[in-house]
N, C-alpha and C positions, 0 to 999 in steps of 0.2 A: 436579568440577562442583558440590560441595554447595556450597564455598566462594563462586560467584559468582549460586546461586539467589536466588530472590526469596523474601523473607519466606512468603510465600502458600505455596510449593514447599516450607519448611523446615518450617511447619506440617501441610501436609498428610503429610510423611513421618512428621512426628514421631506426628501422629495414626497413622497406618498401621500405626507401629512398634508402639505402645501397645493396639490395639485386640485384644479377645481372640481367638481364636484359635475357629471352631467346627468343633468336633469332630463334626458330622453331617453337615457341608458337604463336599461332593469340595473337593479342591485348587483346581481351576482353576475352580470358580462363589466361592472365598471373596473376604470386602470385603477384603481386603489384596491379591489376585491382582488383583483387578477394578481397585481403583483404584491399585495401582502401573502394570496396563499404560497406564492411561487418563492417568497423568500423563506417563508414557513416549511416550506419542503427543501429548500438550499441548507436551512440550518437544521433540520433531522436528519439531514444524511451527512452534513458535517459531524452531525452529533455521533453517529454510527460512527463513522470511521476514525474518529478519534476514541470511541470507546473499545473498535478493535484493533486499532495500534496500542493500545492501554494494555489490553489483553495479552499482544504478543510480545508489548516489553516485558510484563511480568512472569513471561512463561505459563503463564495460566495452564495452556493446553498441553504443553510440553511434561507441568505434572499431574495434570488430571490422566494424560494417557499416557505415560512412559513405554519406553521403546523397552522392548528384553534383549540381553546379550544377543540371543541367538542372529537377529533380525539386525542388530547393528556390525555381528562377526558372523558372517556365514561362514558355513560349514566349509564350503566348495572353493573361497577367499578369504579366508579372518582377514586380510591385512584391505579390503578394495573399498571402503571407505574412510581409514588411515589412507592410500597413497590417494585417492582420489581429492582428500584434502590437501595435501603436501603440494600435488598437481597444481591446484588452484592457486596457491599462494604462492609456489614457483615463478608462474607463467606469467606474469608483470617484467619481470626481471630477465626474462632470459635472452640472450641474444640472436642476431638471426641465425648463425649458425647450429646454436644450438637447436632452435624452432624446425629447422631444416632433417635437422640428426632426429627427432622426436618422430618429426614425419614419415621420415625414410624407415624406423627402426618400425613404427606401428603399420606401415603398409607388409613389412618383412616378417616382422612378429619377431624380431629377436628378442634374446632375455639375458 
């Protein structure tokens, strides 16, 4: 694991390793106890969250539990998850007047 730490991780070992040692401290309140485990605990939860960005590059859960038509076309909208994406990738781009026209039309509800 040392091999693939981060600079940051290699440092604070090294500091850890070199720090003196006191001799009136119990064991487990000493700075080397203290911040080995606190590093120990920085790198399982790094480990977590890169094993669940892993998970949601791969879709894992997207096909362990797939969505059914119905749920992605409702009955009541088939199309309000199509325009609701269009919307989003729209809306970078548009200008203010159009931003203006979007506003006015959804206070009004026109169609």
């Amino acid at each position: 694991m040392a091999s693939t730490a981060s600079p940051a991780l290699k440092q604070w070992t090294s500091i850890i390793k070199r720090w003196p040692v006191d001799k009136v401290r119990p064991q487990n309140v000493a700075f080397q106890t203290v911040m080995q485990n606190r590093i120990d605990h920085l790198l399982d939860r790094e480990l977590r969250q890169a094993k669940t960005l892993n998970t949601l590059l791969e879709n894992k859960y997207a096909n362990a539990f797939p969505l059914s038509s119905a749920l992605r076309h409702p009955a009541s909208n088939p199309t309000y998850y199509d325009d609701l994406l269009r919307e989003l990738e729209e809306a970078p781009t548009r200008s203010y007047f159009s931003k203006v026209m979007n506003r006015i039309r959804g206070v009004l509800r026109f169609k």
